[in-house]
N, C-alpha and C positions, 0 to 999 in steps of 0.2 A: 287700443291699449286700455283704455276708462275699462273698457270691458272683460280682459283681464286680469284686471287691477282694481276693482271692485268698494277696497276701501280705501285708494287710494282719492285724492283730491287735484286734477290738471287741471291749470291756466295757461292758458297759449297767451301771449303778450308780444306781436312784432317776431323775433326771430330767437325768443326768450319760451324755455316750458317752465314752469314755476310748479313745483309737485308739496304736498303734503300727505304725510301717510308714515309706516314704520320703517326701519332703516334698510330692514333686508329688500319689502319692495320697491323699495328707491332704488337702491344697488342693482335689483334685475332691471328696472326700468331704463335707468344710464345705460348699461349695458346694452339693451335693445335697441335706445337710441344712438349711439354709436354706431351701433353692425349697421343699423339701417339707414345714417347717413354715410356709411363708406358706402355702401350700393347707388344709393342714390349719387353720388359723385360719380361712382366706376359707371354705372348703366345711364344715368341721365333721369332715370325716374323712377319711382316706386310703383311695386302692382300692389293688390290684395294677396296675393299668394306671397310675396316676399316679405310683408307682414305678417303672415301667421305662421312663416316658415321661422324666420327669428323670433317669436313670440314662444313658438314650441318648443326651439333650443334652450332658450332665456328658461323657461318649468323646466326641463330635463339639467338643465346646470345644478336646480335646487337641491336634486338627490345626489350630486356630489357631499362628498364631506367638504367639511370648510375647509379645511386642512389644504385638501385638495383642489378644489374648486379652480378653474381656471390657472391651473398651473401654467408657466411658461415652458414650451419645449424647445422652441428655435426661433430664430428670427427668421424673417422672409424677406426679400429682395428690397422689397416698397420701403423696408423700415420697419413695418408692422408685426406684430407678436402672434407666432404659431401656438394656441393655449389647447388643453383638453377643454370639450365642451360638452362632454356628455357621463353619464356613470362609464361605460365601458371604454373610454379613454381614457380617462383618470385611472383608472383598475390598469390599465395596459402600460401606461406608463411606469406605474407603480412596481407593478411585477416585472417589467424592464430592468428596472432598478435592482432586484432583489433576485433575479434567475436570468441564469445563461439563455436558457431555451425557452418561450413563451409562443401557445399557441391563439391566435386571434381568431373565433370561431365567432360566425355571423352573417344574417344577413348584405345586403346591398345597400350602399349608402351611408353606412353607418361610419367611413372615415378609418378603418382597419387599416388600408394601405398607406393612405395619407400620413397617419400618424405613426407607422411602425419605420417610413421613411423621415419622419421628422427626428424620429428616435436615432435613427442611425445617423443621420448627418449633426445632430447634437454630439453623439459621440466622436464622430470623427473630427468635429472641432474640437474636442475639445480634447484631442488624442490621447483618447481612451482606446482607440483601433486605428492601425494605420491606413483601413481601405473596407471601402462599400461593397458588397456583391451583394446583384438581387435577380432572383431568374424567376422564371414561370413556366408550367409545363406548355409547351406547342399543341393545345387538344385543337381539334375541328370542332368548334359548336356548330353543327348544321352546316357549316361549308367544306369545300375539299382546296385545303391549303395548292395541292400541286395546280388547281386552277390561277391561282393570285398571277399578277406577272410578275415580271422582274427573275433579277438571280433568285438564290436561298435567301441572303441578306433581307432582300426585298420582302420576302416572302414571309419569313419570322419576326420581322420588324413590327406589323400590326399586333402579334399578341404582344408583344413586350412597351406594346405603347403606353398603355396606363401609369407605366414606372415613370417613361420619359418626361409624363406631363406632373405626377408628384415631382419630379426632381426638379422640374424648370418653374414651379411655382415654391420653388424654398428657396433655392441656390440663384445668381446672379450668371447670365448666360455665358460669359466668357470664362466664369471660375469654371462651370461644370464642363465645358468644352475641355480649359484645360484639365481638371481630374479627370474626364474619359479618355485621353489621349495620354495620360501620364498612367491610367487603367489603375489611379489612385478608386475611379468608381466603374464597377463593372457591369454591364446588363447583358443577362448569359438566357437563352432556353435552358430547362432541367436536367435535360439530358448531355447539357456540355459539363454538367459538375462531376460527373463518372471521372474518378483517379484522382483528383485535388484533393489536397492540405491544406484549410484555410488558417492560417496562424494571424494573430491579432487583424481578423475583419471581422465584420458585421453582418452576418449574410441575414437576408431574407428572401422567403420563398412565398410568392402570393401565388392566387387559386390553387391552393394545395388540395383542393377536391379534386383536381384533376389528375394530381398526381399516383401513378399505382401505389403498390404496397411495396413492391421492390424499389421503385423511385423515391419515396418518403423515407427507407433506411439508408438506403446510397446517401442522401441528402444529409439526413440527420447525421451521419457516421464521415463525413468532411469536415468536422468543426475541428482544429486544431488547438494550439495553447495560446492562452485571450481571447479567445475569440467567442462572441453569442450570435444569436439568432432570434427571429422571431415569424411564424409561420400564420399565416393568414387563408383564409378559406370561407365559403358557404358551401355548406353541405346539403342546401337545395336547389344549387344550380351544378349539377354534376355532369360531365357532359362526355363521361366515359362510357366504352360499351356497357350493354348494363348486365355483361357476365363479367365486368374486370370491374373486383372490388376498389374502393377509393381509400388510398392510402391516409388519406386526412381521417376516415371513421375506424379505418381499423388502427391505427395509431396510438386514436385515444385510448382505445380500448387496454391496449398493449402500454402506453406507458402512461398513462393518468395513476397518479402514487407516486412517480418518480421522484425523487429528491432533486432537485433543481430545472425540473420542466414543470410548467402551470399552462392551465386553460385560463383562457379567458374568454367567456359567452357573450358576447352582443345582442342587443334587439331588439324590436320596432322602438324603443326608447332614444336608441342611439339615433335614428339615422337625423346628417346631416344634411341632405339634399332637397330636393323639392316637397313641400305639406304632402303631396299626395303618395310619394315613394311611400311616406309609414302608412298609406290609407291600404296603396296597391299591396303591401307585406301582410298587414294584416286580411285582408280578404283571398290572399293564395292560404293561408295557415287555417283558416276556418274550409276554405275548400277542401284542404286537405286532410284535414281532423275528420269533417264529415265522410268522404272515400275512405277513413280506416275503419277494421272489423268492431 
């Protein structure tokens, strides 16, 4: 921390940090020590790596506006406060706010899902939609779904697991049991959305790269009256044939100008996850910069 905080002044005293320095790096400092004593209670210990990983979030909060900066989006189970913590969840929130249709375009890590799930069940507390739906196309990365065991159930259950686990780290287990069974919250593959009218829900659509071009207008063309959406994707990890164009790039193309649909870009600035996911992002982006003409 001394070390990226440079003008700042720490005295460690007992179970006391004693800081001198100017107010905003105060503010980041609190900050960091906070996240990094919930770790240390949840894990039992600190590494190096989970200090530079909130050390990087702590810089990336800076290019927030003040305005914005750690905005509150929902509460979480523990008690604890679900905040934007980066420029491109501040921006996603925002434009949440301000348009029906928001596309979340981005890398891995950067917290897309997380927060476009935070965003809906803020809504739906605060009934503004009377109900969640959120699906994902069923693509095969490299495996062959008809191998999995189990029924269908079984078998579609693994791509849709990423929703299950945003939802069980916002919501308290037995509320969201009960919304899935009261189908107050729905988690559907993309292709169950063919014929529905969603009227006051919230739908989201993550890995929308996978989605076709015929799939992304189905989708979009279910939004009923109240109701919004918000579409999340990386559009470097595509994992469609690669003669079936991907409805997330041709979308943009096709409705970027719209009046009431916005992008939002994410990128190695955003991501939340381990120091090295932004190391691993940026060294695929240069690999790939170099392979073009």
């Amino acid at each position: 921390m001394e070390a990226a905080f440079p003008d700042t002044d720490f005295l460690a005293r007992g179970n006391q940090i004693i800081l001198r320095g100017q107010r905003l790096a105060l503010d980041k400092i609190e900050r960091a020590v906070g996240e990094l004593t919930s770790i240390a209670i949840r894990q039992g210990d600190l590494k190096v790596g989970d200090v530079e990983t909130v050390l990087a979030l702590v810089a990336a909060e800076s290019e927030v506006a003040p305005e914005e900066s750690g905005q509150i989006v929902a509460y979480a189970p523990s008690g604890g406060l679900v905040r934007t913590k980066t420029p491109g969840q501040a921006r996603l929130l925002k434009a949440s706010k301000r348009n029906d249709i928001v596309f979340a375009v981005g890398p891995a890590g950067t917290g897309k899902t997380f927060m476009a799930v935070a965003i809906a069940i803020a809504a739906l507390k605060a009934r503004q939609v009377k109900r969640i739906v959120l699906c994902r196309p069923a693509v095969e990365a490299g495996e062959r779904l008809g191998f999995l065991p189990g029924d269908f159930r079984d078998k579609i259950d693994p791509y849709l697991r990423p929703l299950y686990d945003a939802l069980e780290a916002l919501l308290p287990t037995e509320r969201l049991s009960a919304y899935m069974e009261q189908q107050v919250i729905e988690i559907v593959p993309l292709a169950f959305m063919r014929g529905r009218t969603l009227n006051s829900a919230f739908v989201i659509l993550d890995e929308a790269q996978n989605a076709t071009s015929v799939q992304m207008k189905m989708f979009l063309t279910r939004l009923g009256i109240n109701s919004r959406a918000i579409v999340t994707g990386d559009v470097t990890q595509i994992d469609l044939d690669v003669r079936t164009p991907s409805g997330l790039i041709e979308g943009r193309k096709i409705l970027e100008g719209v009046a009431g649909i916005v992008f939002i870009d994410f990128d190695h600035r955003d991501v939340v996850r381990h120091r090295l996911v932004r190391a691993i992002i940026n060294a695929y982006e240069r690999h790939e910069s170099a392979r073009l003409p």
